[in-house]
C-alpha positions as CSV (number, residue, x, y, z in Angstrom):
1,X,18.1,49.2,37.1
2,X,16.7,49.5,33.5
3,X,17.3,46.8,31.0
4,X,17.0,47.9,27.4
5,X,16.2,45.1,24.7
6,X,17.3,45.9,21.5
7,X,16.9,44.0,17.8
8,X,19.5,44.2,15.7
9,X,19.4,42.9,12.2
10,X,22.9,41.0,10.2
11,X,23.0,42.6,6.8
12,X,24.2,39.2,4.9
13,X,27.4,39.8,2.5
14,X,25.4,37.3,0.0
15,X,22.0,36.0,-0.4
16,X,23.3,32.8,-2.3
17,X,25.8,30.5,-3.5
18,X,28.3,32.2,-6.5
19,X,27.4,30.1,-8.8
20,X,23.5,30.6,-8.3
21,X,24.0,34.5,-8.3
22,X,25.2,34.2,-11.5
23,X,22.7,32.1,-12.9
24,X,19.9,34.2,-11.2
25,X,21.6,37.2,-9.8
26,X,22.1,37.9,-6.0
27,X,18.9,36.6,-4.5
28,X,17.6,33.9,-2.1
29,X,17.5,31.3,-4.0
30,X,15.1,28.0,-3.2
31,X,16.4,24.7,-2.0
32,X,15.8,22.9,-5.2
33,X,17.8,25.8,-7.2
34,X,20.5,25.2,-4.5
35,X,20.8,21.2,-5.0
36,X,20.4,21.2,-8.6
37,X,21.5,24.0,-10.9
38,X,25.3,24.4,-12.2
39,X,26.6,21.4,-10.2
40,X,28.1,19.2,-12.9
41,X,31.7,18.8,-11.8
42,X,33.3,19.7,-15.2
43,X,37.0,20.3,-13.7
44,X,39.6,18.7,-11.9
45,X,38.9,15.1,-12.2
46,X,42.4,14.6,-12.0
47,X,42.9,11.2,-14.2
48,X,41.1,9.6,-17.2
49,X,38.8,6.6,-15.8
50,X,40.8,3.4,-17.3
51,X,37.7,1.7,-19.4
52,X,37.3,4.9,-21.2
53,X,40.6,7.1,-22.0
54,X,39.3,9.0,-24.5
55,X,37.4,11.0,-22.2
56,X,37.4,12.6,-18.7
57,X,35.6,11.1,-15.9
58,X,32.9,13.1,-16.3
59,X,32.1,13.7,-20.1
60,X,29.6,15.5,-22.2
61,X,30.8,13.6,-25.1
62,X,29.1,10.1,-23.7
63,X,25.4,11.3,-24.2
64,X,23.5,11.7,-27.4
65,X,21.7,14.9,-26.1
66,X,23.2,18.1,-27.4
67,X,21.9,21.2,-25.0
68,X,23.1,24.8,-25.2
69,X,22.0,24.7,-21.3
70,X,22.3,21.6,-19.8
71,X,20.4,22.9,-16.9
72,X,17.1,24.1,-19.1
73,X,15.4,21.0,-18.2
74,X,13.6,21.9,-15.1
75,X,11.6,19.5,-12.9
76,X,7.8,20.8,-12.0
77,X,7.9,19.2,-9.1
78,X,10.7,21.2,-7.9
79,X,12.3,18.0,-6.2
80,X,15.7,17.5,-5.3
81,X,16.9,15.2,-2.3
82,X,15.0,16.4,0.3
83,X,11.9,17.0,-0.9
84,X,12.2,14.1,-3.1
85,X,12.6,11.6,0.1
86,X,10.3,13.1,2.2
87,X,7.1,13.0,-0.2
88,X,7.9,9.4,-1.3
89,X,8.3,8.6,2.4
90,X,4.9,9.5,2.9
91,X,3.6,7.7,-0.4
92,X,5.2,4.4,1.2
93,X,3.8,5.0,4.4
94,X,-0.2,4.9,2.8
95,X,1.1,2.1,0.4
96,X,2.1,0.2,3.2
97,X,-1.1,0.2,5.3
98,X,-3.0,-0.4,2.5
99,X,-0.9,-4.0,2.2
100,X,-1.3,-4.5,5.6
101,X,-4.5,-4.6,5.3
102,X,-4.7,-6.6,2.8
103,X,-2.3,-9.5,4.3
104,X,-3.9,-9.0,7.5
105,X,-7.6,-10.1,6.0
106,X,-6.1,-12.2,3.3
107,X,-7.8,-10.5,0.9
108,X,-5.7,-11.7,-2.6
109,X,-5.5,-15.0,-1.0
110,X,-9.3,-15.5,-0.6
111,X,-10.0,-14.3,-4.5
112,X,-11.3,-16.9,-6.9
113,X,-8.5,-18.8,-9.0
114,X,-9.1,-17.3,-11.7
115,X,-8.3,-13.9,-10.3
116,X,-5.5,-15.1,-8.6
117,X,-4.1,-16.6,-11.9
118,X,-4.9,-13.4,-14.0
119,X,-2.6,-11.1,-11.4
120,X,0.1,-13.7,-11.4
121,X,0.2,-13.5,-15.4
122,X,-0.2,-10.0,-15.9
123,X,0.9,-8.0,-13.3
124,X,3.3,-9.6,-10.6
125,X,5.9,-10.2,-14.1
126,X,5.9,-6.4,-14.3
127,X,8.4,-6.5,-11.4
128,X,11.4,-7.5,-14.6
129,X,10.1,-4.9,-16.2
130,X,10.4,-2.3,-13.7
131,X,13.8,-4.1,-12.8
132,X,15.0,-2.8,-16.2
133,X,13.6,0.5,-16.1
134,X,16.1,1.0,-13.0
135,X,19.1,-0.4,-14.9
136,X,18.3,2.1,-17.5
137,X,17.9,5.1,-15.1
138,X,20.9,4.1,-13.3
139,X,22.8,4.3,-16.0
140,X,21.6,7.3,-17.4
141,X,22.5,8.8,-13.6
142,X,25.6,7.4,-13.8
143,X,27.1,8.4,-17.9
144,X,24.6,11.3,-17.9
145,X,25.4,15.2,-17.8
146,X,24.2,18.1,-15.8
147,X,22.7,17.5,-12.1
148,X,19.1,18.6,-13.7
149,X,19.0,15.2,-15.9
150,X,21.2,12.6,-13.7
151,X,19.3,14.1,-10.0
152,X,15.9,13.5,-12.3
153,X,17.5,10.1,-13.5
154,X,18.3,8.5,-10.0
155,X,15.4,9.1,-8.8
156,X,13.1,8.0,-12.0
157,X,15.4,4.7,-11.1
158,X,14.5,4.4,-7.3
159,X,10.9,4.7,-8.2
160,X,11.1,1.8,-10.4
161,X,13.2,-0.3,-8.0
162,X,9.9,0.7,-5.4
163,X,7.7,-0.7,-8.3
164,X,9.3,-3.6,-9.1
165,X,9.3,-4.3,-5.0
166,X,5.2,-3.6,-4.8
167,X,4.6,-5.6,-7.8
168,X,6.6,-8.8,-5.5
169,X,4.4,-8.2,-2.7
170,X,1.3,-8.2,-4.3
171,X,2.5,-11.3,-5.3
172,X,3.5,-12.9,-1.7
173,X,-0.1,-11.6,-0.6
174,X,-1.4,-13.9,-3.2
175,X,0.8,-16.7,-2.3
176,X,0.7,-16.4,1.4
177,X,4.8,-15.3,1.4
178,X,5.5,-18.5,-0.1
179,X,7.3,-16.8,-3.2
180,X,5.7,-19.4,-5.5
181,X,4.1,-16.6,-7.5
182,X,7.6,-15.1,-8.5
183,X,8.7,-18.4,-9.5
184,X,5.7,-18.6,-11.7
185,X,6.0,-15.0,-13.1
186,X,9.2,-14.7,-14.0
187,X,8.5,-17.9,-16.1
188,X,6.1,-16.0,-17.8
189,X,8.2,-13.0,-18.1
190,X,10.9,-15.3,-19.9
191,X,9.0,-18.0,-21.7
192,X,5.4,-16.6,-22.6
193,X,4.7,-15.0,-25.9
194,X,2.4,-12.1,-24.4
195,X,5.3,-11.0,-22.9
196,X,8.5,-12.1,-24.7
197,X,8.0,-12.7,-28.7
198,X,9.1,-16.5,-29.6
199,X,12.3,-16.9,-31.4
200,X,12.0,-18.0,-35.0
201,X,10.9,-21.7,-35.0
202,X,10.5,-22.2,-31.4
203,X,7.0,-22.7,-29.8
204,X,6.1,-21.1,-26.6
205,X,3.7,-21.9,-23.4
206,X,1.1,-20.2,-22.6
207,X,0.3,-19.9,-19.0
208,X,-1.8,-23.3,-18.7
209,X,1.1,-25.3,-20.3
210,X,-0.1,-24.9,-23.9
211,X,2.5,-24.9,-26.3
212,X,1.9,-21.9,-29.2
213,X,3.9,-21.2,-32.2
């Protein structure tokens, strides 16, 4: 008995999604072409969202930015979901063992006041700032238009919300996980003229208790 193996090849119908064919004509397309390009949902939102009834629930009309194509903005990275996840997965993974070894020999902890002051005053109250950078990518991402700019949006906001989270830690490592330093930082974020100009006729502190015009 003879048994033949033969190969035989599936001519696909289509090489891509409709709506990428007719942005780039009937071709494989790549994964971040897939997830990003022409996915704006522009129809059939099927009622006007009650705080704004002037416009749909998706609108154009709510952004300043005026584009013949929405989708010209390309990312250089080429990330969408996927590959957006997995390379910040592995940038968390190196961050991580770098604090770990840093907790595990105590080495903020074991610097001279002086240093320890100078990274509570000037960098552990970047964390607001960072905090505010994802508000305002959030809600870019959420009144923006076109997936190119809101996909580029949500994820410029997680990055900042990872920022704001390294800039706490650094400050536990000083503090032993006491969470003293955060106390002391955001009073300098709110009350210190380096990082919040004084209102007109009120003094400020500067971070040994000093009061400054």
């Amino acid at each position: 008995m003879t048994v033949e193996i033969r190969t035989q090849s599936v001519k696909p119908v289509r090489n891509t999604y409709a709506h990428i064919a007719r942005r780039f004509g009937d071709k494989p397309a790549s994964r971040y072409q897939e997830a990003t390009y022409d996915l704006q949902s522009e129809v059939n939102h099927h009622y006007k969202p009650l705080w704004d009834p002037e416009r749909d629930l998706y609108d154009a009309r709510r952004t300043a930015i005026v584009m013949k194509d929405w989708y010209a903005l390309k990312d250089p990275r080429q990330y969408y979901y996927g590959s957006y996840t997995i390379a910040r997965a592995k940038q968390q993974e190196g961050l991580d063992r770098q604090m770990e070894f840093a907790e595990k020999r105590e080495l903020l902890r074991g610097l001279p006041l002086e240093a320890r002051e100078a990274i509570v005053f000037a960098i552990v109250p970047l964390r607001h700032y960072e905090w505010g950078a994802n508000t305002n990518f959030s809600h870019i991402s959420a009144y923006g238009w076109s997936t190119a700019i809101t996909q580029a949006a949500i994820m410029g906001a997680a990055d900042r919300l990872g920022l704001a989270q390294h800039c706490s830690r650094i400050g536990l490592l000083v503090d032993g996980n006491t969470g003293s330093t955060l106390d002391e930082a955001k009073a300098f974020w709110v009350e210190h003229g380096d990082w919040q100009p004084p209102a007109a006729g009120h003094a400020c502190a500067d971070r040994h208790g000093r009061a400054h015009p």
